[in-house]
C-alpha positions in Angstrom: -2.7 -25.6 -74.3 -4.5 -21.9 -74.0 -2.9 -20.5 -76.1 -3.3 -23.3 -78.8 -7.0 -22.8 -78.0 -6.7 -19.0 -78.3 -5.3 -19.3 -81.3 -7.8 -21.9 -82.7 -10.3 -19.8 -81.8 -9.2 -16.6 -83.8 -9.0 -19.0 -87.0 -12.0 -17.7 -89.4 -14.9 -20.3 -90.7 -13.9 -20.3 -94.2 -10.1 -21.1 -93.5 -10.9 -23.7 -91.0 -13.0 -25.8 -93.3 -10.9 -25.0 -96.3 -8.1 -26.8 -93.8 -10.1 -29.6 -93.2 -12.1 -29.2 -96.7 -15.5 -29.4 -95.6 -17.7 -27.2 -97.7 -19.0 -24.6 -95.3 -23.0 -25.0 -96.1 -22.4 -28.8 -94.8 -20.8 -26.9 -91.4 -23.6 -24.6 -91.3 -26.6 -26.8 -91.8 -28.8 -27.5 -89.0 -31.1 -30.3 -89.4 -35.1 -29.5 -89.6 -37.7 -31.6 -88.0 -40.2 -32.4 -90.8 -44.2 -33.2 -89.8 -43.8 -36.5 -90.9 -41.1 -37.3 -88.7 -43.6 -35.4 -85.8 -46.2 -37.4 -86.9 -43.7 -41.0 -86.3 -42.7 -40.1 -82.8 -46.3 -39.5 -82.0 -46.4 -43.1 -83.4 -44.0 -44.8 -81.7 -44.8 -43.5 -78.3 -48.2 -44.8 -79.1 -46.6 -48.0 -79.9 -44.6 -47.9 -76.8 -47.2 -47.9 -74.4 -48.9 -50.8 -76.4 -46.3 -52.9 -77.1 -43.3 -52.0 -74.5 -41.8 -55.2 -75.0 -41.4 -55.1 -78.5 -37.6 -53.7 -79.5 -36.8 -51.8 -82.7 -37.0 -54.6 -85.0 -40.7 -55.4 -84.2 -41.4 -52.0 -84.2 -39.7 -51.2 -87.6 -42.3 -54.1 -88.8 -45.4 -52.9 -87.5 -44.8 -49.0 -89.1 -44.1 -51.3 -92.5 -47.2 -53.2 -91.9 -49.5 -49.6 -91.4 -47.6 -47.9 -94.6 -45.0 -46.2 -93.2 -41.8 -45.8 -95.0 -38.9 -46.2 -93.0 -35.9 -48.3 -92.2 -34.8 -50.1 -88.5 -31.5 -47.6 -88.3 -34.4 -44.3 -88.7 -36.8 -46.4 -85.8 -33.9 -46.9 -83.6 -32.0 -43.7 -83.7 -35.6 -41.9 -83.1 -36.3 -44.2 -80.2 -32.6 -43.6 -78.7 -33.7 -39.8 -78.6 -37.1 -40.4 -77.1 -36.0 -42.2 -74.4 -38.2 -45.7 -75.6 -35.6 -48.4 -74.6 -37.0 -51.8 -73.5 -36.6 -51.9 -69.8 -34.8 -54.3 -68.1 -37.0 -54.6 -64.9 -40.7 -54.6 -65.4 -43.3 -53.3 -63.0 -46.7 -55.2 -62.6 -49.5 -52.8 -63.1 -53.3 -53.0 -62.3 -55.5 -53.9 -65.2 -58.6 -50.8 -65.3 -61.2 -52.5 -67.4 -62.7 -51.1 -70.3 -66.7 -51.3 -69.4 -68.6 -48.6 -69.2 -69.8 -49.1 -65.2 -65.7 -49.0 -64.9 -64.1 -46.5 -62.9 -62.3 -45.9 -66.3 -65.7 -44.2 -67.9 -67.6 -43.3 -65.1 -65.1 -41.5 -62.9 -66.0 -39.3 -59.9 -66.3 -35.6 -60.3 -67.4 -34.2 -57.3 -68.3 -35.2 -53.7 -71.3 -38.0 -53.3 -71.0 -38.2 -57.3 -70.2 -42.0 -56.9 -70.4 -44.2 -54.0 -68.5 -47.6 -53.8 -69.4 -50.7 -51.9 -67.6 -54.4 -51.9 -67.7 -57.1 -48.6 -64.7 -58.5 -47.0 -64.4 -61.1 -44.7 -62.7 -62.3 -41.7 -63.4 -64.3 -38.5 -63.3 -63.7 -34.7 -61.4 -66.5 -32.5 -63.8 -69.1 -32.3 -63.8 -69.4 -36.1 -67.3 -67.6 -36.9 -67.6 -65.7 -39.7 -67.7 -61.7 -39.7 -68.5 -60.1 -43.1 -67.4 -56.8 -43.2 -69.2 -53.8 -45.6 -67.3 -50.7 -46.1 -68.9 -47.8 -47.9 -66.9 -45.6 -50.0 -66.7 -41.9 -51.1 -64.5 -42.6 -54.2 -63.9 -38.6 -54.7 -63.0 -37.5 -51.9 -62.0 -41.2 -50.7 -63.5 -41.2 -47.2 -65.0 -44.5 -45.6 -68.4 -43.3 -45.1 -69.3 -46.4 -42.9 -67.8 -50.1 -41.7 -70.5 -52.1 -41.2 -70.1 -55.2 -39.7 -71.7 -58.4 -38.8 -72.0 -62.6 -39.1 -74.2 -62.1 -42.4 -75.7 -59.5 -44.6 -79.3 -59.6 -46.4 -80.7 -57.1 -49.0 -82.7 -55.2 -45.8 -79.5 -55.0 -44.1 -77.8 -53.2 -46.6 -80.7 -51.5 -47.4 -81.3 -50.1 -43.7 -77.0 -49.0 -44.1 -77.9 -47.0 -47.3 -81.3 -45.6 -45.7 -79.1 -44.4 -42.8 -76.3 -42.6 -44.7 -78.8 -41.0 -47.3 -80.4 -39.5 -44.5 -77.3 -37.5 -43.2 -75.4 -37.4 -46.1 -77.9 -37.1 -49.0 -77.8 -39.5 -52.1 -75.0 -40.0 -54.5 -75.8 -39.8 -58.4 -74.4 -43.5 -58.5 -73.2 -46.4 -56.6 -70.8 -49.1 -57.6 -70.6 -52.9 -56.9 -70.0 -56.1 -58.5 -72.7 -58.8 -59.1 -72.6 -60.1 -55.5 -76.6 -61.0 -54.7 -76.9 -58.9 -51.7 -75.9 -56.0 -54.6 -78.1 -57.6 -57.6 -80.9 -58.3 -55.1 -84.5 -56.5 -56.6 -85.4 -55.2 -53.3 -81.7 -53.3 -53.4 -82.5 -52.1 -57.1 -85.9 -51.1 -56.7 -84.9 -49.2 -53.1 -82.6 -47.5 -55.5 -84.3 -46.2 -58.1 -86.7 -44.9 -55.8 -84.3 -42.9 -53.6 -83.3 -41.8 -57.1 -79.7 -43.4 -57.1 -78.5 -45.0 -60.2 -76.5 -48.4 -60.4 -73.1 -49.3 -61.8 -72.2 -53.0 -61.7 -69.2 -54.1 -62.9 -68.3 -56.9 -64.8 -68.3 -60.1 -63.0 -64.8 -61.1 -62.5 -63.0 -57.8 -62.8 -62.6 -56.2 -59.3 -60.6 -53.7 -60.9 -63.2 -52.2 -62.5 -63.7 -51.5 -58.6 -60.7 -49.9 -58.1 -61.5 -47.7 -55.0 -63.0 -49.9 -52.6 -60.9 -52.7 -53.7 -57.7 -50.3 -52.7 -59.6 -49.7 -49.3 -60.3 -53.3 -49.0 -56.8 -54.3 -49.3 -55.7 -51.5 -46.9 -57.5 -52.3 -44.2 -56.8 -56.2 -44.9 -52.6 -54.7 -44.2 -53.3 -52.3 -41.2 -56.2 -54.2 -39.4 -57.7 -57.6 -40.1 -54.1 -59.3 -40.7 -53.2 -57.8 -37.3 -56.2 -58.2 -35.0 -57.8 -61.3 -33.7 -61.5 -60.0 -32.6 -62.7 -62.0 -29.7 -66.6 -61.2 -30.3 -68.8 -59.0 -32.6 -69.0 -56.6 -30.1 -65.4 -55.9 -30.3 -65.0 -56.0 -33.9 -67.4 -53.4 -34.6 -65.4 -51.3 -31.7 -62.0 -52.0 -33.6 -63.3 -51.1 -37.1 -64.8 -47.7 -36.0 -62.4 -46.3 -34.4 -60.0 -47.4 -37.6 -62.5 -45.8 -39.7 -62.0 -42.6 -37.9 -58.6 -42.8 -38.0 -58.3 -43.2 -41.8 -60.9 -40.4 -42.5 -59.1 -38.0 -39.8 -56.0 -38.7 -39.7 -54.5 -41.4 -42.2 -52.7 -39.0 -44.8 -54.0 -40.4 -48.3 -51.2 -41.0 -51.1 -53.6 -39.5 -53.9 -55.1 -36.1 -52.3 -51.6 -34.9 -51.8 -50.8 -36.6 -48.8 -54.1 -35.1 -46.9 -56.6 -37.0 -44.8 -60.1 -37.4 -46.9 -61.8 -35.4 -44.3 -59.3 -32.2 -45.0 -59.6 -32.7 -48.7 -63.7 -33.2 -48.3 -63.4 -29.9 -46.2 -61.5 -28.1 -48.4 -63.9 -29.3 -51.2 -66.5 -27.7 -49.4 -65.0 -24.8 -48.8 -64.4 -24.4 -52.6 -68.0 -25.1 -53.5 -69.1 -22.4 -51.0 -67.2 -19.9 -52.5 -68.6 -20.6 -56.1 -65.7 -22.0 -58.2 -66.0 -24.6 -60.0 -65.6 -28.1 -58.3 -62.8 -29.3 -60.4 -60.6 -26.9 -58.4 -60.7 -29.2 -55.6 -60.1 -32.4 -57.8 -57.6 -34.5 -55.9 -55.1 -33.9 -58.9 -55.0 -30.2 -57.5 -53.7 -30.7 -54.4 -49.9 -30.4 -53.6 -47.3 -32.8 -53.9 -49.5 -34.8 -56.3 -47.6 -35.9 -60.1 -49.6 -33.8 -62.8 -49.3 -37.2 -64.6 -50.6 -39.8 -62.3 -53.7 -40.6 -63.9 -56.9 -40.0 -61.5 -57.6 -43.7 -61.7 -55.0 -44.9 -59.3 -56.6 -45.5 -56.5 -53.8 -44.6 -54.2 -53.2 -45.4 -50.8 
């Protein structure tokens, strides 16, 4: 069988196609991606993330419909070489909203840029009610305080934001839905005077409130579904020390696996040394997928 090959091999272009008469420009030719084919795949992956239920026939229809000239074996032979099969198994994935108080359009750049702010609610074990307010750095994702008690007015959260201003400074904006503690005039006025601007949501779209919802539901998993709080006293014991833990030492899915008080540090550090603050963006640190869109909240 070598030496078959051997042989094969010493056999000269023009006498092997003339053996199997193929005209030797058909041998040689190498096929040439035109800019209008370019220009299709560009199309079809745009098509792919809008419609990626939609197989080849669909797909052939819709290029038709926008004046493309092609035919269904062209769309499906491009389609096989990019890769855009239908998949099987579908993943659910979290709607971001398309307002422009969204985390989508108003996305934070640097640390205190925007605060977030949502209440959740549990009980201790005589039934009462605790309502729960966590406070949110969404950049560098640190829980800047757990409030916690049997009701909130508009001067209770006031008195929280008073408080963390005064150590921590004022962020550019703060996020919320249309809750009334959030809409209250007293809030909005307080506000505007401590020069902090106000990004609301739409009502009905807690997504557009992706960070705080993602803490929300976190400490719903590691804390509330696990502890039964006897009093007040002990709740607000219990949600301090886990705040601490998640800012300290709770690794954080979307800053590369560090705590948010490393990454705020580091963030610091950064700014100290005058380069610009996007170096520290949490899409910089390590182990983090250049793709994964800054949006996901993480974990």
């Amino acid at each position: 069988m070598d030496g078959v090959r051997r042989r094969l091999s010493e056999v000269s272009e023009r006498r092997a196609c003339k053996v199997i008469k193929q005209p030797r420009s058909t041998h040689r030719y190498r096929p040439k991606r035109c800019d209008f084919e370019d220009r299709l795949v560009k199309r079809l992956h745009e098509l792919a993330r809008e419609r990626p239920r939609f197989g080849t026939p669909r797909v052939t229809e819709l290029l038709r419909r926008e004046g493309w000239n092609v035919n269904e074996k062209r769309i499906a032979r491009l389609r096989r070489r990019e890769g855009l099969k239908v998949p099987v198994k579908q993943h659910k994935r979290r709607r971001l909203g398309s307002t422009s108080q969204g985390i989508l359009h108003r996305r934070a750049e640097h640390i205190d840029h925007v605060w977030s702010y949502d209440f959740i609610s549990d009980q201790t074990e005589d039934g009462r009610r605790l309502k729960i307010l966590p406070i949110v750095d969404e950049f560098t994702r640190e829980c800047l305080t757990l409030e916690v008690g049997r009701h909130f007015t508009s001067l209770d959260l006031i008195e929280v934001l008073d408080y963390l201003i005064e150590v921590r400074g004022a962020p550019r904006y703060i996020r919320s839905d249309n809750g009334p503690e959030f809409i209250a005039a007293a809030v909005r006025t307080w506000l505007a005077d401590s020069g902090v601007r106000t990004l609301f949501i739409e009502p009905g779209s807690p997504w557009e409130n992706a960070y705080v919802e993602s803490f929300n539901s976190r400490l719903r998993d590691e804390l509330l579904d696990r502890e039964l709080f006897v009093s007040l006293g002990e709740a607000r014991v219990v949600l301090e020390d886990h705040r601490l833990d998640y800012n300290h030492r709770r690794p954080h899915s979307s800053l590369g696996y560090l705590t948010p008080a490393t990454f705020a540090a580091r963030c610091r550090e950064t700014v100290s040394a005058s380069a610009p603050i996007g170096a520290c963006a949490p899409s910089a640190s390590r182990h983090i997928n250049p793709h994964q869109t800054l949006i996901g909240a993480g974990t």
